[in-house]
DOMARBA-292716 format. One record per residue (C-alpha): residue number from 1; residue in three letters; x, y, z. Coordinates in steps of 0.1 Angstrom, whole numbers. Example, Ala and Ser with C-alpha at 12.3 -4.5 7.8 and 13.67 -1.06 7.14 Angstrom:
2
+-----+-----+-------+-------+-------+
:   n : res :    xx :    yy :    zz :
+-----+-----+-------+-------+-------+
:   1 : ALA :   123 :   -45 :    78 :
:   2 : SER :   137 :   -11 :    71 :
+-----+-----+-------+-------+-------+
//
This chain:
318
+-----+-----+-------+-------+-------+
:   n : res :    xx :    yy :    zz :
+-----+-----+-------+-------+-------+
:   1 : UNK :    17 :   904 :   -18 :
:   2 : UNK :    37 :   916 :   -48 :
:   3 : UNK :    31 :   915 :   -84 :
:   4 : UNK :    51 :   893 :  -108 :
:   5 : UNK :    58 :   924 :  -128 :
:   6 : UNK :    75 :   940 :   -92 :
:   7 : UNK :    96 :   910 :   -92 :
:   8 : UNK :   132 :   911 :   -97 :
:   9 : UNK :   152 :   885 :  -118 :
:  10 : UNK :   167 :   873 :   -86 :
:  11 : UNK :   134 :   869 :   -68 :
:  12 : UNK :   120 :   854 :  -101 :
:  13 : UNK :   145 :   827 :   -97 :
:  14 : UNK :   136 :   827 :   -64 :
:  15 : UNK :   102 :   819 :   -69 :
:  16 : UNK :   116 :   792 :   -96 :
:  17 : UNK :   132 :   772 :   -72 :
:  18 : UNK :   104 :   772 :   -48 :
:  19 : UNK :    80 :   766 :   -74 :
:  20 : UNK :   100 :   733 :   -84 :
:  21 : UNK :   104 :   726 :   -46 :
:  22 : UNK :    65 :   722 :   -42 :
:  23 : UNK :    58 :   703 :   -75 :
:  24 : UNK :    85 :   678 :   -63 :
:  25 : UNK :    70 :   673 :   -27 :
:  26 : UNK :    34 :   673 :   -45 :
:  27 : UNK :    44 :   644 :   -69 :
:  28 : UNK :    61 :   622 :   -39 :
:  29 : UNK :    30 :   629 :   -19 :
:  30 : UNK :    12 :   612 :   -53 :
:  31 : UNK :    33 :   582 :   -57 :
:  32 : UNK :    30 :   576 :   -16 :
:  33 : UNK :    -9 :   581 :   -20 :
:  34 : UNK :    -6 :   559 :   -52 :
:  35 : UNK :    14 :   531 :   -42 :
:  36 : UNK :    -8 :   506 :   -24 :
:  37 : UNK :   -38 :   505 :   -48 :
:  38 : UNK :   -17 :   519 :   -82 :
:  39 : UNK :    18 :   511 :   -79 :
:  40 : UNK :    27 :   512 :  -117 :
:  41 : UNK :     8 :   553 :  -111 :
:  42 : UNK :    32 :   556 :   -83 :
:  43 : UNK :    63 :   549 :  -103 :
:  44 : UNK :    54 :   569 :  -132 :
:  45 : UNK :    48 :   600 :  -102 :
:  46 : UNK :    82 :   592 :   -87 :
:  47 : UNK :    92 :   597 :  -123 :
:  48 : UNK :    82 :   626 :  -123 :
:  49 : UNK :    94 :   639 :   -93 :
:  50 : UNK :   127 :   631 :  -106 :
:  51 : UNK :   118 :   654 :  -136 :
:  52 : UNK :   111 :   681 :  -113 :
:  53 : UNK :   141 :   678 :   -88 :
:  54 : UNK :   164 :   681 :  -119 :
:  55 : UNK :   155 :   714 :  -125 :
:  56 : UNK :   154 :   726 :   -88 :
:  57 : UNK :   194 :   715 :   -92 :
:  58 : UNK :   197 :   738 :  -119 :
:  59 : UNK :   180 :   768 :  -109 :
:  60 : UNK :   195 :   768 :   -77 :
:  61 : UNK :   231 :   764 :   -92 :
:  62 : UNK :   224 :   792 :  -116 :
:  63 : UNK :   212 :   812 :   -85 :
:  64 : UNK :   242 :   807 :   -66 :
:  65 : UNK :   264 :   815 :  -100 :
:  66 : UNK :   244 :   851 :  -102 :
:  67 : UNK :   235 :   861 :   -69 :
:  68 : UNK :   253 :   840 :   -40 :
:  69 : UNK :   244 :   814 :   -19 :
:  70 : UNK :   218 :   830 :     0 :
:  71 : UNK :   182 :   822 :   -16 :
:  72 : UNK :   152 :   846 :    -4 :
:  73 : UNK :   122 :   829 :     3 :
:  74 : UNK :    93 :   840 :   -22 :
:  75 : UNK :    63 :   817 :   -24 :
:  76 : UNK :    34 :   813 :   -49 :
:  77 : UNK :    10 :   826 :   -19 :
:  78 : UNK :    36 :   856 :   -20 :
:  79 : UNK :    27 :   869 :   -55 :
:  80 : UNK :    -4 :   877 :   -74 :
:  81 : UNK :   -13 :   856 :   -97 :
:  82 : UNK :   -12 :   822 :   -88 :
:  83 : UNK :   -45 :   800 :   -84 :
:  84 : UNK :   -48 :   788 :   -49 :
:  85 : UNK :   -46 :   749 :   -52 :
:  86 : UNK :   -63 :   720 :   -31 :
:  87 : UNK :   -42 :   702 :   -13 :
:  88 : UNK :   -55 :   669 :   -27 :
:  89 : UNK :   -24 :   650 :   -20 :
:  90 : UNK :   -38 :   652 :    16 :
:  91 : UNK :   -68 :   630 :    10 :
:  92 : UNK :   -68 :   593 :    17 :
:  93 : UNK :   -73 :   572 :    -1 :
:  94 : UNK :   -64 :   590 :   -34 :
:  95 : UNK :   -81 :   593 :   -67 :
:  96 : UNK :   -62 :   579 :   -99 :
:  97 : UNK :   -81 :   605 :  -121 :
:  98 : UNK :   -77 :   632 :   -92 :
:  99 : UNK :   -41 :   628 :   -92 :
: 100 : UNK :   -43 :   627 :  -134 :
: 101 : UNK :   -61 :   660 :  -135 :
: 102 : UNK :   -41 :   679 :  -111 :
: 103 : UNK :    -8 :   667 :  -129 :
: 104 : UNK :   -20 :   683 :  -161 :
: 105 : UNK :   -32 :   714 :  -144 :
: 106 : UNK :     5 :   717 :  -126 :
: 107 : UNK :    26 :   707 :  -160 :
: 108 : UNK :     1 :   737 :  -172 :
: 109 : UNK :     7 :   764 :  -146 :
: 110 : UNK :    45 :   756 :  -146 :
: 111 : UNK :    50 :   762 :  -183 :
: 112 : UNK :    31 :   795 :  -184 :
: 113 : UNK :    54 :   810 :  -154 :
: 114 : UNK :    83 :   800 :  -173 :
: 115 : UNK :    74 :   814 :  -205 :
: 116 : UNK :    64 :   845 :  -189 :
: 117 : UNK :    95 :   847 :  -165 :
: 118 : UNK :   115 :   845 :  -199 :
: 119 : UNK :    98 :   872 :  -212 :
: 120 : UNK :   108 :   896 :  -187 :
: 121 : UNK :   147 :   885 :  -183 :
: 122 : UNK :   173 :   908 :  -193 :
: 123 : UNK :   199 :   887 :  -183 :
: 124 : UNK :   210 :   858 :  -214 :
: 125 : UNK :   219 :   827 :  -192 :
: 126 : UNK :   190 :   833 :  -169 :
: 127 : UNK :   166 :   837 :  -202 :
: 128 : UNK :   179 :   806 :  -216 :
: 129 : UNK :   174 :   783 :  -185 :
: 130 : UNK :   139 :   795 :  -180 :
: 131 : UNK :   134 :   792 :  -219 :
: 132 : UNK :   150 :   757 :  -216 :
: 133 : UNK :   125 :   750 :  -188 :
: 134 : UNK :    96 :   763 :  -207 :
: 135 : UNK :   100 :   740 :  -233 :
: 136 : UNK :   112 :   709 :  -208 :
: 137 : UNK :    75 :   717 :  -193 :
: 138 : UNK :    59 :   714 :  -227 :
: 139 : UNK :    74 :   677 :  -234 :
: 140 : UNK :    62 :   669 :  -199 :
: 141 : UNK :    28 :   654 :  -211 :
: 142 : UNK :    49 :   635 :  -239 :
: 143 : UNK :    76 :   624 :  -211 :
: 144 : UNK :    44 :   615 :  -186 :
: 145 : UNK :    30 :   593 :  -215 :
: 146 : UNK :    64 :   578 :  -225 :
: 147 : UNK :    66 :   570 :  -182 :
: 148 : UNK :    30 :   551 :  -186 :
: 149 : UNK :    41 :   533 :  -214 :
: 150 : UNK :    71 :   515 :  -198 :
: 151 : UNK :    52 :   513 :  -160 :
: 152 : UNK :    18 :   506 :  -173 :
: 153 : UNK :    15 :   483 :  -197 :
: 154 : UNK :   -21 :   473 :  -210 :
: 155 : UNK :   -24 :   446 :  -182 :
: 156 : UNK :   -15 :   467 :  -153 :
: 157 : UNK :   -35 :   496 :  -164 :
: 158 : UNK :   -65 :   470 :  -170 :
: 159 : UNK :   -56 :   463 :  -130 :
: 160 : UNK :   -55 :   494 :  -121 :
: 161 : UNK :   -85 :   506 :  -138 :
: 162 : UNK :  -103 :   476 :  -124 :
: 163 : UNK :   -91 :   488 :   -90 :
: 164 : UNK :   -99 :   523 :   -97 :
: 165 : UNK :  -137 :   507 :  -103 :
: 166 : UNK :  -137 :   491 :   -71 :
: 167 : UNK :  -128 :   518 :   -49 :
: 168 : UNK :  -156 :   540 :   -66 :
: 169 : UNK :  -183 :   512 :   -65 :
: 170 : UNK :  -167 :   508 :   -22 :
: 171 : UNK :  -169 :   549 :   -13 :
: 172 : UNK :  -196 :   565 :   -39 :
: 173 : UNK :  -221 :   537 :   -53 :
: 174 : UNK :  -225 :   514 :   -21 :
: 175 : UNK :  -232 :   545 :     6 :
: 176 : UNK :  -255 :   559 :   -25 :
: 177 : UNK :  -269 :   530 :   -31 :
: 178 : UNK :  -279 :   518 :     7 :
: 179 : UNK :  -298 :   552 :    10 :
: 180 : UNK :  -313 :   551 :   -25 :
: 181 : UNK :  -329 :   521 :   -13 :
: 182 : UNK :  -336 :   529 :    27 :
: 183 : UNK :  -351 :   562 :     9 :
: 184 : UNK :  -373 :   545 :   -15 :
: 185 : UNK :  -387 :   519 :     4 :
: 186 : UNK :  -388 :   524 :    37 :
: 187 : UNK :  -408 :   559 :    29 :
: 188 : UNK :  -432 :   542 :    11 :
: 189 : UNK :  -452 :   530 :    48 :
: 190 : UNK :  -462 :   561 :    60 :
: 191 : UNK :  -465 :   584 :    29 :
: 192 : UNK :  -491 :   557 :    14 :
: 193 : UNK :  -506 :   552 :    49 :
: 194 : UNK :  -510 :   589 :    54 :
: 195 : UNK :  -526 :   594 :    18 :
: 196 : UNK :  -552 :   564 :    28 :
: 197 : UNK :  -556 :   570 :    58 :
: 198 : UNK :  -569 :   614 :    50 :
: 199 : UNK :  -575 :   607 :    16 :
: 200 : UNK :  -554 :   644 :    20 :
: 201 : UNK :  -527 :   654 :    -8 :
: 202 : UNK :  -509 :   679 :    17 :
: 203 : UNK :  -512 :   655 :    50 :
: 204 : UNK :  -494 :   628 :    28 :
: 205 : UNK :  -466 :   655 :    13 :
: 206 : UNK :  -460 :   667 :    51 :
: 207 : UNK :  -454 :   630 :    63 :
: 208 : UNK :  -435 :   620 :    36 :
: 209 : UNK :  -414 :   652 :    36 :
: 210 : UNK :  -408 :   646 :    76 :
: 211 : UNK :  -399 :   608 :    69 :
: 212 : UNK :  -374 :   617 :    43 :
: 213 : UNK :  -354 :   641 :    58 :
: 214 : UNK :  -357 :   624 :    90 :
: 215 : UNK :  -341 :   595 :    74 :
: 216 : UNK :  -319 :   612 :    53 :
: 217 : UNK :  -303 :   626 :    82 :
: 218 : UNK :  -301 :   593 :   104 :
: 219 : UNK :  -285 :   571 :    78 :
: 220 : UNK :  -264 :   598 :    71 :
: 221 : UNK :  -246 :   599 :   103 :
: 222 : UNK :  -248 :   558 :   109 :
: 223 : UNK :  -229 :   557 :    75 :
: 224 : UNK :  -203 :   582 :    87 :
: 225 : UNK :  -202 :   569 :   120 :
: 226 : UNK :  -199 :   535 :   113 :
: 227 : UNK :  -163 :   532 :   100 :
: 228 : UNK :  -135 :   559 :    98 :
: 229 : UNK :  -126 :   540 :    63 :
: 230 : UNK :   -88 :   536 :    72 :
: 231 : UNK :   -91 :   496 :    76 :
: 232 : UNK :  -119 :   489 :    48 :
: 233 : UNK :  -108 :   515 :    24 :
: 234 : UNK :  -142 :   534 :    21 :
: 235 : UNK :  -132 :   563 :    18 :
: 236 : UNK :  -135 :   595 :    42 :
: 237 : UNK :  -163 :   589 :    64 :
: 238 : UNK :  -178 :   625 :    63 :
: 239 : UNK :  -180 :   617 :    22 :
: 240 : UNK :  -201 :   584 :    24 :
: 241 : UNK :  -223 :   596 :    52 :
: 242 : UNK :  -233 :   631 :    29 :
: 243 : UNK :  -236 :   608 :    -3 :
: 244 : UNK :  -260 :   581 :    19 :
: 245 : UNK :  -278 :   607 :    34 :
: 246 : UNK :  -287 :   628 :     1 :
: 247 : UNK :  -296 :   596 :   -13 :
: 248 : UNK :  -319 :   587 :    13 :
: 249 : UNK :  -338 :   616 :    13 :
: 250 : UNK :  -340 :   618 :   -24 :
: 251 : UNK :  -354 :   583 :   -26 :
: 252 : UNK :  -383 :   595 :    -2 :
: 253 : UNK :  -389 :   629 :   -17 :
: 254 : UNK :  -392 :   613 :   -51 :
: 255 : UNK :  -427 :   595 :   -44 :
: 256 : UNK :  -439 :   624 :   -18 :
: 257 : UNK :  -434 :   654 :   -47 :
: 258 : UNK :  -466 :   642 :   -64 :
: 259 : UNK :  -488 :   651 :   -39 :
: 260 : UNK :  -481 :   685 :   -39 :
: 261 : UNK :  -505 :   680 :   -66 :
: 262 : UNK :  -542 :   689 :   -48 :
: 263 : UNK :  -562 :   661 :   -73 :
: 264 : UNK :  -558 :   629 :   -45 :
: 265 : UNK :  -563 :   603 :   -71 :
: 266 : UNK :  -539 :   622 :   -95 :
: 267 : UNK :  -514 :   625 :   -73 :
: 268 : UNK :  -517 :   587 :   -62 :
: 269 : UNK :  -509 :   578 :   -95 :
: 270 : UNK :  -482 :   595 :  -100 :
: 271 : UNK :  -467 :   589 :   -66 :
: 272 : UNK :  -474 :   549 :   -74 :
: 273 : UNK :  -452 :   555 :  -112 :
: 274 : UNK :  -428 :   573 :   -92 :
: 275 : UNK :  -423 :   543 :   -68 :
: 276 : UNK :  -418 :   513 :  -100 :
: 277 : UNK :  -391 :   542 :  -115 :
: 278 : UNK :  -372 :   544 :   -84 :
: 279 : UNK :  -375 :   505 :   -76 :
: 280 : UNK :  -360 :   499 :  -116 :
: 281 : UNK :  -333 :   529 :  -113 :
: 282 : UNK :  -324 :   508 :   -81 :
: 283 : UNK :  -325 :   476 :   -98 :
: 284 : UNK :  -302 :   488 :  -131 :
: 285 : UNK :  -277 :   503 :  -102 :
: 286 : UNK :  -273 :   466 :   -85 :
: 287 : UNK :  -270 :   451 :  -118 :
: 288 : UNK :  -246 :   480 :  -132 :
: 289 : UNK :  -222 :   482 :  -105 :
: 290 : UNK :  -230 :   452 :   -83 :
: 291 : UNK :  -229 :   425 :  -107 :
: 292 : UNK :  -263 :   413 :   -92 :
: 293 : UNK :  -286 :   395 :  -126 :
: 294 : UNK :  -313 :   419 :  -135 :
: 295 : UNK :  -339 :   390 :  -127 :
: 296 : UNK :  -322 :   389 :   -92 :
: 297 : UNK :  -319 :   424 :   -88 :
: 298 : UNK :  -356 :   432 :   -98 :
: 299 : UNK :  -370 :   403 :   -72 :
: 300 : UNK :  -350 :   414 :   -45 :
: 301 : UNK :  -363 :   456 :   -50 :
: 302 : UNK :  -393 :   440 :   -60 :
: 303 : UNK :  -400 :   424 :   -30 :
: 304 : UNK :  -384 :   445 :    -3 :
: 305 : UNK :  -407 :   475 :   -21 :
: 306 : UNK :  -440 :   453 :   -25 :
: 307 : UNK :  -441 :   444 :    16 :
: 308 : UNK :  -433 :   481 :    24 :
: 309 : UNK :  -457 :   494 :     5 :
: 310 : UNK :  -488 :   467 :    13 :
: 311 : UNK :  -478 :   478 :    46 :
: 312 : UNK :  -489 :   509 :    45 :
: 313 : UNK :  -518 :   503 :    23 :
: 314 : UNK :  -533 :   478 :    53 :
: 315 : UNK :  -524 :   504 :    75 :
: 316 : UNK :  -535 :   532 :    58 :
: 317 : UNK :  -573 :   517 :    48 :
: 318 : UNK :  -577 :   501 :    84 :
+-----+-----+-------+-------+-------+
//
């Protein structure tokens, strides 16, 4: 791996072309990621693309003026310097704001090389193109703005936005939210039957430690396991079954941390305050992302959570 200061003009070019190369074939990767949820985002990335293919064309033709037709391969992995990216282009389906943040950090990279590749040219025509390029990079963001402007006009980005929403809610709130609840109230049987039952702050924390982690772990893999997400759209199954299965065991360790607490009737209370918090953060999520009425929302928790936990309590005290 050499330095950028070791590199010659003609491997600086070189490195230009393949550069430009990449950031073309990253963009199209973008727009075909983009097109079936955000087409208007798609066509402002093919715009792009263009952007980018133009100056390959010019960097190789000043290449071939200078130093023949014979262009060495020298690749950002070949020089020090260069921040190793994730290839997020590869994941389907793909984030609106992902593919917005790695744009930006691109355009951002792209311009520093150039202006420091101008820097170090002796040659004039060869200074001047990557100058040119430089400042080309810098009206990028006003060029990517002036793309969203005629592709995405207030009602498309209100769709796509609104689209944007509903994949979220499909691959990050719903897993979440079917664990937060499994979590919360299906825990609540044998940590409160355990408590009763010993009247023992350390026999109820091991049980409801066991139970949360136990389930944490099975809905975990039933969400990952249940669809591959390249039909529904829900995203990479790996992803939903981690973000269901950290949700289910936080909804159980919530109401079992308070009897770490050695006081039993302490401890109970706490674990029983801990229980109404978790059954309204569950209720505000329905109604937040789900559109359920908070009335609805509450009897629903309300209800699942009340039979759980008199379950346990007739258990526990028989």
């Amino acid at each position: 791996m050499k330095s950028f200061e070791a590199l010659t003009e003609r491997e600086i070019l070189a490195l230009a072309i393949s550069l430009e190369e990449e950031d073309e074939r990253v963009y199209a990767d973008f727009a075909e990621g983009l097109r079936e949820s955000f087409p208007a985002s798609a066509a402002v990335c093919d715009g792009m693309r263009q952007e980018e293919s133009g100056h390959r064309r010019r960097l190789i033709e000043l290449f071939q003026q200078k130093f023949g037709e014979h262009i060495p391969l020298v690749r950002r992995q070949d020089v020090r310097g260069f921040v190793q990216r994730k290839p997020v282009w590869l994941v389907r389906p793909l984030g609106l704001e992902t593919v917005r943040r790695q744009a930006s950090a691109i355009e951002l990279e792209t311009r520093g090389f150039y202006e420091k590749a101008a820097a170090r040219s002796q040659d004039a025509s060869i200074r001047q193109l990557l100058d040119d390029l430089a400042n080309e990079e810098r009206h990028h963001e006003e060029r990517a703005d002036a793309l969203e402007k005629e592709k995405l006009t207030a009602g498309v980005k209100s769709q796509e936005d609104e689209a944007n929403r509903r994949l979220f809610v499909l691959q990050i709130v719903q897993p979440g939210l079917a664990g937060l609840m499994d979590g919360s109230v299906s825990t609540l049987a044998p940590v409160f039957a355990a408590a009763l039952a010993t009247h023992s702050s350390r026999a109820a924390f091991v049980v409801g430690l066991a139970a949360s982690i136990g389930a944490g772990i099975s809905m975990g893999f039933a969400e990952a396991l249940s669809d591959d997400g390249s039909l529904t759209g829900r995203g990479h199954p790996w992803v939903r079954g981690l973000v269901c299965g950290a949700m289910t065991a936080l909804g159980g360790v919530g109401h079992t941390l308070p009897f770490l607490i050695h006081d039993f009737r302490l401890a109970m209370g706490l674990a029983v305050a801990v229980v109404l918090a978790e059954l309204g953060t569950i209720t505000w999520v329905r109604h937040r992302y789900m559109d359920t009425p908070i009335p609805s929302a509450a009897l629903q928790v309300g209800l699942g959570g009340a039979l759980v936990f008199v379950t346990g309590i007739l258990i526990g005290s028989s």
